[in-house]
C-alpha positions, 0 to 999 in steps of 0.5 A: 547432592545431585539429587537437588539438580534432579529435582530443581530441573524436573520441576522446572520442565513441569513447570513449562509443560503446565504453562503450555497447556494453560495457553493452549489455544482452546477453540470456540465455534459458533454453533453453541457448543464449547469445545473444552480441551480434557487435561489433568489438573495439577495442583496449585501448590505441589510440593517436593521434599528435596533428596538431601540428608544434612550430616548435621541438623539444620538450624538456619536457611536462606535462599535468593536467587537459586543462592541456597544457603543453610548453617549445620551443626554448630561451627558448618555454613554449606552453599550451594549455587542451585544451577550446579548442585552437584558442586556445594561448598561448606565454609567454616564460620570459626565462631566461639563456643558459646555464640550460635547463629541467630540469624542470616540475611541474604541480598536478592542476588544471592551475592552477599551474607550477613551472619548474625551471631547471639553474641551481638557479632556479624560476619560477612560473606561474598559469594566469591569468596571463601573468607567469612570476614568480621563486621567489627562496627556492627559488633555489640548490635543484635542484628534482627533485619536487612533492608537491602539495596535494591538499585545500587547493589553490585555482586562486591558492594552491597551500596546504602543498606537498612539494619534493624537491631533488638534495640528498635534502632535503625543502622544505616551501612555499606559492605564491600568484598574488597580486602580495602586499604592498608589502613582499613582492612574491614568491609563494613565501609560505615554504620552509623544509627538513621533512626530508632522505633519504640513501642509503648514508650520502650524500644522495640525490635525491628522485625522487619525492615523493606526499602523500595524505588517508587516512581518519580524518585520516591523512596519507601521504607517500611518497617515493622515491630511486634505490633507497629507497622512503620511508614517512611516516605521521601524523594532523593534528587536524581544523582544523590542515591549514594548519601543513603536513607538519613534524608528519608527518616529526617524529611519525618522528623517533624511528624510522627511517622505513619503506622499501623498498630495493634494490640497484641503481640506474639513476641515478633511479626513478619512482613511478605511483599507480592512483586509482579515481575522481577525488578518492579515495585511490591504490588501487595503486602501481607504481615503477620502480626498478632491480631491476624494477617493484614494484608492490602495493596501498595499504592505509590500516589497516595499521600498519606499512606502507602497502604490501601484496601487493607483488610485482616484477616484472623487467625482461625480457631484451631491456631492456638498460640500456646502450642502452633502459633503461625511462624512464616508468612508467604505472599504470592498473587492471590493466597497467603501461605502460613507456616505453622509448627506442624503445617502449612495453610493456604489462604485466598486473598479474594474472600479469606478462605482457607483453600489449601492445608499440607500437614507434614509428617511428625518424623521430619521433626518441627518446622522451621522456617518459610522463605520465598525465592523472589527470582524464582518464585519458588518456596522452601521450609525447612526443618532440623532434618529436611528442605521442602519446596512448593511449586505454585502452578497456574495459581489463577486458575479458579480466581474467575470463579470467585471474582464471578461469584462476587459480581466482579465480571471484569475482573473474571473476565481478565483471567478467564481470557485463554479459557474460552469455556470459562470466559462463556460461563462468566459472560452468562452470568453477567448477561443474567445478572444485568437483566436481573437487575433491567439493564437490558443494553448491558445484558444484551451485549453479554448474551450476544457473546456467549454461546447460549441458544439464539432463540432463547435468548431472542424470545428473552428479549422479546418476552420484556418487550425491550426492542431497543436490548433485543437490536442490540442483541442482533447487532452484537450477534451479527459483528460475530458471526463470519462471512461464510455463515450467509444464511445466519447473515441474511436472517439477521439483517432482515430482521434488523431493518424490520425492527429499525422500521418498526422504530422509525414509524413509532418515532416519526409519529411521536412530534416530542422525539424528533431528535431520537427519530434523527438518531435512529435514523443516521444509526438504520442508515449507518447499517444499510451502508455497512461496509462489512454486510455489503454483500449481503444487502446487495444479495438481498436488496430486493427483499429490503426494498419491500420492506421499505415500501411496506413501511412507506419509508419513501427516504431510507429506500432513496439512500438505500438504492445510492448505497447499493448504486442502484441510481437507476432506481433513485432516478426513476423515483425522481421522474415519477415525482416531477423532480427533475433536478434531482434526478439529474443531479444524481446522474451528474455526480455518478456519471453513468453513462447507460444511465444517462441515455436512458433518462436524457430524453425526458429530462431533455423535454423538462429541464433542456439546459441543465441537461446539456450543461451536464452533457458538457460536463461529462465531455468525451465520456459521452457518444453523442451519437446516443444522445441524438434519438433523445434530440431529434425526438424533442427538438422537432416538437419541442420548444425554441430553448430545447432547440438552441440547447440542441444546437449549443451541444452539437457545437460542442460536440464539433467544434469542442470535442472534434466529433467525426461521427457523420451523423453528429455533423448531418444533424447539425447542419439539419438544425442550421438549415432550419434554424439557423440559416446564418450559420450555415454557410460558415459552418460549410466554409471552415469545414474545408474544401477537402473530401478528406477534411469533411465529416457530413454527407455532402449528398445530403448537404446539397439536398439539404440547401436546395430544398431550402433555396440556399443557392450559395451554400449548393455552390459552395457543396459544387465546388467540393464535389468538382462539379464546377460546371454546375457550380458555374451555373447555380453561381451564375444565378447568384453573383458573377463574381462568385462563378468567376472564382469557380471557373479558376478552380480547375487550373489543371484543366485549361479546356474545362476552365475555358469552357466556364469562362465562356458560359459566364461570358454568354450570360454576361452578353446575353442575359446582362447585356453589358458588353464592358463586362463582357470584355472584362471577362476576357481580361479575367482569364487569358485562355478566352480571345475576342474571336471565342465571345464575339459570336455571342454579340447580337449583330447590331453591335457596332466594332467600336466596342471591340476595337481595342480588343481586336488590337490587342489580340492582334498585338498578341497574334504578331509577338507570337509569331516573332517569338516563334521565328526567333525560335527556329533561328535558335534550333538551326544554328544549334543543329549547325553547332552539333554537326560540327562537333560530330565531325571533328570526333571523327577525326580525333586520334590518341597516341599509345605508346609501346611501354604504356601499362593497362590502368587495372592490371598494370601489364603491357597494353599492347599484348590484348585488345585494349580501350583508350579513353579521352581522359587518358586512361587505357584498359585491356578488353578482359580487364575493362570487362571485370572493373566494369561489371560489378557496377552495372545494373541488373537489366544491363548484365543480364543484357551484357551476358546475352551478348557475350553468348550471341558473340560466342556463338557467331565466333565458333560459325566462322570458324566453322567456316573457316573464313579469312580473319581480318583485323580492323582497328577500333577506336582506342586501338581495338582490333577483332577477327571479323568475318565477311557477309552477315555474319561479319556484320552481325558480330560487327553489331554485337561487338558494338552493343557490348561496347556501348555497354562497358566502354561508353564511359571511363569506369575511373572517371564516369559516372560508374565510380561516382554512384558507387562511393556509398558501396562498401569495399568489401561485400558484407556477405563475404566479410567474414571469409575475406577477413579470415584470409588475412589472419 
């Protein structure tokens, strides 16, 4: 039995090898040939004997879910799980002697079956069980079919099932494989009648009998006699599925139900479904009947019958009924498999052909029995003495071809899909066919997706003069083709603007097709702004825009050059046509700043402010500075609106945008002086007074001002400059005033500021003559007295008009004169104070005692020269030395080190000389070894330069101590060695 394994698993890997190969990815390249993949081709239906010699004939079989079982012999059921092969079990029925198996039924799951005995017995068995158990209330029925329970099945209970008995009736009952109560040991739950048939007013046996889930709750059963093939169609609330099928067959009670009949009979029929995929709903159905096979579609929406599209198909004539009539029925996609006694026939479903014929060897004996696996799909006969089984590989291999040959392309095209090579010849077909029949749209489409020569097909079109199927032909083709294929690319592109042009003026003469003419148009402008040939249009746009002009199409080469940005183009167009606006419509919605200055000079010229107010739009985007040639050129000639919309834009650029360009602000101030003369002054003013605040050219702007005779405004440029002498001068002309406020400018310069006064005190004597304004001046600036203006008085002059001024600078001459006595006093008696105070330091004395310690060391002070500080503090001379030290600054240590050398130095030339020592008594008790002549002086006067260094004050309580708090104790850089000393 291992053999069976073998075989089962060989057939599988074919299988899989097979379906790689048909989904192999078959490649087609764009140059017009198909690169077809060679591989054999196997079979559709391959057939296998399986290696297995019954010990006994054969006399029934059933298969379900590689469930394999087969009676033997008279009393012998053998199972066998067709996963493990090697493992059959053999189960003995224990029947009588004069009952046979009439039939087996076996569920989808290959978990239950029914064993119909001659006897009008059944017996039932569970896949997991080895005891056959007795359906005693089925006894006394000749079980003839199984409507099996498809959705509430479970491998113990079989749920709600349909039986059809010889009689013609209809048994509805349930099977469970558990051994059941101590009361009700049977497995048969129920079984009760739901509905009979009859033919020609007698019973008839169900031959077969199918229940189906429908969507939307729907519940289909189909049953079948000798020469009826019944209908019954109801739905089941949700939840009520467990109360079976007497609802389905009393919702037809009042009608007859629909069915099919036929004349002759041949004693018994059989019914096929076709399921697409395991757990779905029969798609198709094939019965063998008596006339021939009926075979349609399932249609679930219909209403007053399931089937559609039926057709029959007759039996052919070397089917005799005498001695082969047809025995089993197979349905699978496409082909109806009929088994007769010595053969089995293949027939297409599409066009009723028979496409395949297995005649079986006599040897075998006759068959038997055809049945369908619906899991695996697979298909076993059987005779007395052997089981075949068919494998159906790629079973729609060649269904293209009939659906082609049957102008069904949609079809064709459906399963040709992963054939490359297939789907070009049916695309062919179809293209010819549509052009055969004028649809020249249609076959355009087809043609461009094929393979067939470009040209060719190209003069095809053009030989029926249909432009409109050959652009469609262009454009199919062109969505095809890839971007690396540029050449083919251009070509098409250019020849489809020439065909659109060629459309355009055809349409744009004829006055009736304004509509067409706008739809072709917004179609050839769609193309030109292709995303997807944007790279070609720009590579070739020169070429488009030829041909365009050509054509005179004036629009289309405006849209054209927007789409390719080419706005420079679109704007020159504008301009040559007078139509400024537009032109500067498009420069403001693309904002091109080259473009701008390139075309504000002759836009300024027409439309001055509608320029600028798109200038001022575009705000920072802009350098004024570029803008200025197109100004200065058309404001010196232009017309009074070009200037003030000049000078409204240079405002904006100052007072707006903040402008520093030099040039932006000596061109404004140009403009003013010229024009605006008003505006000049305020401008120079809110400018400020600071060289670093002003942005003009203040050489310029005094030019400027002059040459126009704006004498406040020079004043105003003077005083930037500092040039206050002439600012006095140029003002003195103007307004006294206005010299008055610019002689007070130079505050830091009392003589300069002097100097001013007095020239505007000379022009107010000698040119105005008004001696109170003279004496006015001098009450203005108090650097200025009577005496520096009275020589600028003509002699006639009575004193009357400058007695009051000669007293009171008399007045002054006299307080200052006291205040500077009072001042003297002051000093002497401050000098007299400091006098005082020196002597009384002389005399001044401190006390030490002899158990007195130095403040550093904290040793007796008596033992080494030492210091005593007023504030109490006392310090031997080397300790003193090294407190102070660190704090001093770099000049005065190197200082302190050079004195040390010199007192060094003198020290060791007197002892050289070995001159009499004496000790003297410093202030604070210091005594030192002092030598006599020029060098006692000298080391005198060394050791007083030492001690003005490091005992002029208190190093606790001077000034020392206190800049030095911000000083760390310890010195950063011998951080780390002094913290290493403490571990």
């Amino acid at each position: 039995m291992s053999s069976i394994l073998d075989e089962y698993e060989d057939s599988l890997n074919s299988r899989q090898h097979s379906s790689r190969l048909s989904a192999a990815n078959i490649g087609i390249t764009h140059s017009g040939f198909v690169n077809v993949r060679l591989e054999e081709e196997k079979p559709i239906f391959n057939k296998q004997r399986i290696d297995f010699s019954p010990p006994e004939k054969i006399n029934h079989f059933a298969v379900c879910n590689n469930q394999l079982c087969m009676t033997l012999g008279k009393d012998t059921l053998l199972r066998i799980d067709l996963a493990k092969p090697d493992r059959p079990n053999q189960v003995e029925l224990g029947r009588k002697e004069d009952s046979r198996v009439h039939k087996l039924f076996l569920d989808p799951t290959g978990s239950h079956l029914v064993i119909s005995l001659s006897t009008s017995e059944c017996l039932y068995l569970n896949r997991n069980t080895q005891k056959v158990r007795s359906l005693s209330r089925w006894r006394g029925h000749l079980i003839e079919s199984v409507g099996w329970n498809k959705l509430l099945r479970t491998e113990t209970n079989t749920g709600p099932i349909l039986v059809g008995t010889s009689q013609g009736i209809i048994f509805e009952a349930e099977i469970s494989a558990s051994e059941g109560s101590l009361f009700n040991t049977n497995p048969d739950h129920y079984f009760k009648q739901v509905h009979s048939l009859e033919e020609d007013g007698s019973p008839a046996p169900v031959c077969c009998i199918e229940v189906e889930r429908g969507p939307e709750s729907k519940v289909v059963i189909i049953a079948t006699t000798r020469k009826r093939l019944f209908q019954f169609v109801g739905r089941v609330a949700e939840g009520s599925e467990q109360q079976g099928f007497s609802s389905i067959f009393s919702q037809n009670q009042e009608l007859l139900p629909s069915f099919q009949e036929f004349p002759f009979n041949m004693g018994y029929s059989e019914i096929t479904f076709y399921t697409p995929k395991l757990r779905s709903c029969p798609k198709a159905f094939a019965w063998m009947m008596g006339n021939g096979v009926l075979y349609g579609q399932l249609d679930y929406i219909k209403l007053d019958s399931l089937l559609s599209d039926v057709q029959v198909w007759d039996y052919t004539p070397d089917i005799d009924f005498s001695f082969n009539k047809p025995i089993s029925i197979v349905l699978t996609q496409f082909h109806i498999l009929l088994l007769l006694p010595d053969r089995v026939k293949a027939i297409c479903t599409l066009n009723g052909q028979v496409v395949y014929e297995d005649v079986f060897p006599d040897k075998f004996g006759t068959l038997k029995k055809m049945i369908k696996d619906p899991a695996g799909g697979l298909v076993w006969i059987y005779t007395e003495k052997a089981v075949f089984r068919y494998h159906i590989q790629r079973e729609a291999r060649d269904v293209w071809q009939m659906y082609m040959s049957m102008n069904k392309f949609d079809l064709a095209k459906e399963y040709c899909r992963d054939r490359p090579e297939c789907m070009d010849i049916v695309l062919a077909k179809e293209a010819e066919h549509c052009f055969q029949d004028k649809r020249y749209l249609e076959s355009a489409k087809c043609y461009a997706l094929t393979q067939n020569y470009f040209e060719e097909i190209a003069l095809k079109f053009i030989e029926a003069k249909q432009e409109e199927a050959l652009k469609e032909f262009l454009l199919k083709k062109l969505n095809n083709l890839k971007q690396s294929e540029k050449t083919q690319i251009t070509l098409l592109v250019t020849w489809l603007t020439e065909l659109y042009l060629n459309r355009l003026g055809l349409l744009q003469s004829d006055e009736g097709k304004h509509e067409v003419f706008q739809e072709t148009r917004d179609e050839f402008r769609k193309f030109l702004s292709s995303s997807k040939h944007k790279e070609c249009l720009y590579n070739n746009r020169t070429t488009i825009y030829d041909l365009l002009a050509s054509h005179g199409n004036v629009d289309d080469m405006v849209y054209f050059s927007v789409v390719m940005q080419d706005y420079e183009r679109v704007i020159s167009h504008h301009c040559q046509h007078d139509d400024y606006s537009a032109a500067l419509e498009v420069l403001s919605k693309h904002c091109d700043e080259k473009l701008f200055y390139k075309f504000s000079p002759i836009l300024m010229q027409h439309i001055p402010k509608k320029v600028v107010d798109a200038w001022i739009q575009m705000g920072s985007r802009l350098e004024p500075k570029k803008l200025i040639p197109a100004l200065v050129n058309y404001s010196q000639m232009g017309s009074t609106q070009q200037i003030n919309e000049t000078i409204r834009y240079m405002e904006f650029c100052v007072y707006q945008l903040t402008v520093t360009e030099e040039a932006i602000h000596n061109y404004l101030l140009s403009l003013y002086a010229k024009y605006k003369p008003d505006s000049l002054l305020w401008y120079l003013e809110q400018a400020g007074t600071h060289l670093s605040d002003i942005h003009y050219d203040l050489k310029y702007a005094l030019r400027l001002c002059a040459e126009h005779g704006y004498l406040q405004a020079c004043v105003l440029v003077y005083k930037i400059l500092e040039l206050y002498e002439e600012a006095v001068d140029l003002a003195l002309q103007v307004d006294v005033d206005l010299a008055k406020t610019c002689a007070d400018l130079p505050e830091e310069d009392e003589e300069l500021r002097k100097k001013l006064w007095l020239k505007i005190a000379r022009h107010v004597v000698q040119e105005e003559k008004d001696v109170k304004k003279a004496m006015n001046c001098l009450s203005s600036c108090n650097l200025l007295k009577i005496e520096d203006i009275l020589p600028f008085f003509p002699d006639f002059v009575t004193i009357d008009h400058f007695k009051e001024a000669i007293c009171s600078s008399l007045e002054e001459y006299n307080q200052h004169i006291d205040e500077l006595k009072q001042e003297m006093e002051e000093a002497t008696e401050s000098a007299k104070r400091i006098r005082e105070d020196i002597q009384e330091m002389r005399n001044k004395y401190g006390v030490v005692e002899s158990q007195e310690k130095c403040a550093a060391c904290d040793f007796p002070l008596l033992n080494r020269p030492f210091y005593l500080f007023l504030c109490g503090h006392m310090f031997h001379y080397d300790c003193l030395f090294q407190e102070v030290s660190p704090h001093l600054s770099t000049y005065k240590q190197s200082k302190l080190d050079e004195l040390q050398k010199k007192l060094a130095a003198a020290t060791q030339t007197s002892k050289s000389r070995q001159r009499p020592a004496t000790k003297e008594k410093e202030e604070g008790g210091d005594t030192a070894s002092l030598g006599k002549g020029s060098t006692g002086v000298s080391r005198e006067q060394i050791k007083s330069d030492i001690d003005d260094i490091i005992a002029c004050e208190c190093v606790y309580c001077g000034e020392l101590m206190i800049k030095s708090i911000d000083k760390p104790f310890i010195d950063p850089q011998k951080f780390e060695e002094e913290k290493s000393s403490w571990l």
